[in-house]
ZABA-621625 format. One line per 8 residues: number of its first residue (from 1); their letters; for each residue x, y, z of C-alpha. Coordinates in nm, 3 decimals. Example, Ala and Ser with C-alpha at 12.3 -4.5 7.8 and 13.67 -1.06 7.14 Angstrom:
% ZABA-621625
1 = as = 1.230 -0.450 0.780 | 1.367 -0.106 0.714 .
% end
This chain:
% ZABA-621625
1 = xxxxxxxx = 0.000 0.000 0.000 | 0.225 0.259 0.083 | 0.459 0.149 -0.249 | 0.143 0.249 -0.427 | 0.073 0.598 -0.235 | 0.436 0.722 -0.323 | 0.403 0.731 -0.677 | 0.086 0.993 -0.614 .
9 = xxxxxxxx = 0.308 1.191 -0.389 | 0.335 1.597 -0.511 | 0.692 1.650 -0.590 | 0.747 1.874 -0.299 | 0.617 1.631 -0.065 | 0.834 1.372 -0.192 | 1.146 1.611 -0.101 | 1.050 1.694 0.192 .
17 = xxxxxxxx = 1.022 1.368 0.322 | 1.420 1.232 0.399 | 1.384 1.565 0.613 | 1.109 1.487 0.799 | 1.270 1.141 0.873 | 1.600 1.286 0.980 | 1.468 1.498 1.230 | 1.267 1.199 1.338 .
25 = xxxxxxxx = 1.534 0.962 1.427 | 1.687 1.267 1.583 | 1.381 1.268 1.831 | 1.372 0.920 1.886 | 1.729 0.905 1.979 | 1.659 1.178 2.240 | 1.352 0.920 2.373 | 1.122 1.166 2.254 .
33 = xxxxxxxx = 0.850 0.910 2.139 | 0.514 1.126 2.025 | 0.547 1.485 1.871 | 0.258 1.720 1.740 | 0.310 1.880 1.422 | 0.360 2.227 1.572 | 0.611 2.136 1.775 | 0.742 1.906 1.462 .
41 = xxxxxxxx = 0.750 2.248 1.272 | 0.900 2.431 1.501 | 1.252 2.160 1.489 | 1.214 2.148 1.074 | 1.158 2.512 1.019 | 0.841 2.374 0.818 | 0.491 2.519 0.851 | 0.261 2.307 1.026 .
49 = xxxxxxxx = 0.013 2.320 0.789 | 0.236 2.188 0.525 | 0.339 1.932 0.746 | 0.001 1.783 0.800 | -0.095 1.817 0.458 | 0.195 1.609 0.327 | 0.126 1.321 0.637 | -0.235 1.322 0.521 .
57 = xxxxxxxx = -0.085 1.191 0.175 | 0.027 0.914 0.337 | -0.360 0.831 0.517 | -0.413 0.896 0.950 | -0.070 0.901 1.046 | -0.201 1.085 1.382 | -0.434 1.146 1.583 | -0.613 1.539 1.655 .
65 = xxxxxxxx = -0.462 1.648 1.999 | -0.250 1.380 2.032 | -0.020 1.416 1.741 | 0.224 1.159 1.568 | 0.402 0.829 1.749 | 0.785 0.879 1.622 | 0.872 0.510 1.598 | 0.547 0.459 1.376 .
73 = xxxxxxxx = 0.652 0.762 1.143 | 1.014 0.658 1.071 | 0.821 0.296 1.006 | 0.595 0.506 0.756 | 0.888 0.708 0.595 | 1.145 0.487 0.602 | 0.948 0.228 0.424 | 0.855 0.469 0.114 .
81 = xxxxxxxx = 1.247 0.573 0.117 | 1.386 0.227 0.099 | 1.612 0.310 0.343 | 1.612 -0.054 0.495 | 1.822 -0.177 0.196 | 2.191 -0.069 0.097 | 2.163 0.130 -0.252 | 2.518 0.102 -0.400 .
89 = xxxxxxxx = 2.591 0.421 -0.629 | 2.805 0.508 -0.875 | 2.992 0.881 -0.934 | 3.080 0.992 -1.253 | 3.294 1.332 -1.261 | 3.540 1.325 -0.978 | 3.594 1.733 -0.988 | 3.609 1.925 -0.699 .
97 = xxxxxxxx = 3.235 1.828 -0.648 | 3.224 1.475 -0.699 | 3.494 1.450 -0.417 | 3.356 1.634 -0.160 | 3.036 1.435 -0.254 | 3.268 1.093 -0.228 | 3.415 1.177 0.116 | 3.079 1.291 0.268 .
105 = xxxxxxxx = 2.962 0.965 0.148 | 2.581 1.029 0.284 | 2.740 0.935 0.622 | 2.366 1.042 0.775 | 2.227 0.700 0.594 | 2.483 0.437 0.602 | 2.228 0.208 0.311 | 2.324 0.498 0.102 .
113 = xxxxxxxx = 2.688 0.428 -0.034 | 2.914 0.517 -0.335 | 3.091 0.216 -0.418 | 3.269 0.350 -0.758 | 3.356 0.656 -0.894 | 3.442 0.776 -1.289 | 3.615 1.031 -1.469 | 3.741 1.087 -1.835 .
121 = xxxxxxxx = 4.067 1.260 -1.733 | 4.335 1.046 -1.849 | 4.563 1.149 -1.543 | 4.312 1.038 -1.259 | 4.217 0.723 -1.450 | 4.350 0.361 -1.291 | 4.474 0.628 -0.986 | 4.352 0.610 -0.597 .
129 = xxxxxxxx = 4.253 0.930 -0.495 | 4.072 1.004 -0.148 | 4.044 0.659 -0.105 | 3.865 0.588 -0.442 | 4.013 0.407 -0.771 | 3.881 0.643 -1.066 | 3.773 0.375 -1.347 | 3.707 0.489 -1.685 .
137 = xxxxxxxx = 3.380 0.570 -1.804 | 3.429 0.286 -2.055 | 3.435 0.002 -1.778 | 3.098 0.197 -1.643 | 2.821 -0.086 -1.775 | 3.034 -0.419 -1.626 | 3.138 -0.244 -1.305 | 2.735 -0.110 -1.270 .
145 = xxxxxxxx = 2.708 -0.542 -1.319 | 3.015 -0.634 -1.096 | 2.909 -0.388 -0.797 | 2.546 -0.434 -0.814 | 2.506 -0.033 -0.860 | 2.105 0.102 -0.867 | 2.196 0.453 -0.851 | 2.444 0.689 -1.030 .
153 = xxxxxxxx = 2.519 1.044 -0.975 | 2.651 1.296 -1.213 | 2.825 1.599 -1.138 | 2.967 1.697 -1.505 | 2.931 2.015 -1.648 | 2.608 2.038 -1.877 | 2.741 1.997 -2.218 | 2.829 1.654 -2.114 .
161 = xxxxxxxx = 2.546 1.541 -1.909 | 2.370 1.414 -2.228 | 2.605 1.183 -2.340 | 2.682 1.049 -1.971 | 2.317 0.983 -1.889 | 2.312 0.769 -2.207 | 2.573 0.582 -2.061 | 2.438 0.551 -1.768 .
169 = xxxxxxxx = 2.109 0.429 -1.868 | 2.305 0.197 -2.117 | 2.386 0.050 -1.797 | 2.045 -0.022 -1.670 | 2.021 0.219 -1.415 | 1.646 0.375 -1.403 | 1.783 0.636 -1.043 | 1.976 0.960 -1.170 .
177 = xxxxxxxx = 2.064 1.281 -0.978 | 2.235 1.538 -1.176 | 2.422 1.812 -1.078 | 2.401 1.976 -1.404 | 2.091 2.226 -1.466 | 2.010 2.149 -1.824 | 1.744 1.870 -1.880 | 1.838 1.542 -2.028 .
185 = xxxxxxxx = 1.658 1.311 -2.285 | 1.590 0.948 -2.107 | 1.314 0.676 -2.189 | 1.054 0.596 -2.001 | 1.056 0.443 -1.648 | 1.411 0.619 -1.603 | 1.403 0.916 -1.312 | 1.623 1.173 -1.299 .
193 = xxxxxxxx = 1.659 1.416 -0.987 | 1.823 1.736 -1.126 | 2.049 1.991 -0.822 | 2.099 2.368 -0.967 | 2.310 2.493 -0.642 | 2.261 2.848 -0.831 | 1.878 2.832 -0.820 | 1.869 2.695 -0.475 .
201 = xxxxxxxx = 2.115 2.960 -0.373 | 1.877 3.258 -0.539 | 1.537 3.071 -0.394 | 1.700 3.089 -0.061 | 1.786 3.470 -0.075 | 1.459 3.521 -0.248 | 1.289 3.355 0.067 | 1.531 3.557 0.315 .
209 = xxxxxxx = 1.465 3.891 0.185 | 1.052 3.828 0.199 | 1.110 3.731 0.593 | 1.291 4.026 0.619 | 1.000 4.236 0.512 | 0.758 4.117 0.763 | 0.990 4.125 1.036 .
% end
């Protein structure tokens, strides 16, 4: 059931939802075991309306003047995350980015790990760097096989993100997040989960300078 509701998420909810689970395993490991969603807001620095219109997506998650049991949410959300099972990722572009993306290594999820990472410069090829081999973006489709990879991230510059999402899809990967702004061509069933840091960036000093005027 909920495998079905997640596909009829908005796209906002969607996004929102790894947040709401991180600051819900933050709760539960301070014992804090039922929270009501304008206290909920008030730790997320979401609106509490918004909050209980996205947990109404998901059915009665709580209860009116009672709230939300924590251990049942992270149930809820972690199921529709798949965060139960290890996703093994590939990173192609191993830039300035794509290292400070392979040390981080999602260390808040430890199911969420880059096993292999790519690049087409000839001088970081075959070479361990931060811990990493860099393999050649010509061994991508049997290492994808070898490692068992479901996910890849790119971080190249746009003129190239064409050409490595084709590769990557060659690949059978259908999970893509992009670093790169401009949209990509892929076929059906493939999903890809584009990052502009420079409209992020303006959205959040968009957002900052409207607080500012009702303060």
């Amino acid at each position: 059931m909920l495998k079905e509701t997640k596909k009829h998420l908005p796209k906002a909810t969607a996004k929102r939802l790894p947040v709401y689970l991180r600051y819900l395993k933050m709760l539960q490991d301070s014992n804090v075991l039922r929270i009501k969603s304008k206290d909920f807001a008030q730790i997320t620095q979401i609106p509490s309306a918004t909050i209980r219109r996205d947990f109404s997506y998901l059915g009665e998650l709580g209860r009116s003047g009672y709230g939300y049991d924590v251990p049942y949410l992270i149930e809820v959300f972690s199921n529709l995350l798949d965060t139960e099972e290890e996703k093994r990722i590939a990173l192609i572009g191993f830039g300035n980015l794509g290292k400070a993306l392979a040390n981080n290594n999602f260390r808040r999820n430890a199911n969420l790990n880059i096993v292999s990472v790519f690049d087409n410069n000839p001088a970081m090829i075959n070479q361990e760097i931060d811990g990493f081999i860099v393999h050649d973006l010509a061994e991508f489709k049997q290492i994808v096989a070898n490692e068992g990879i479901s996910v890849a991230i790119s971080t190249v510059p746009s003129k190239y993100s064409q050409e490595v999402v084709d590769i990557i899809v060659e690949a059978g990967i259908t999970a893509i997040l992009s670093f790169a702004p401009d949209r990509v061509k892929v076929p059906k069933g493939v999903t890809v989960q584009y990052i502009d840091l420079t409209t992020e960036l303006q959205t959040l000093i968009y957002f900052d300078q409207e607080y500012k005027k009702v303060l």
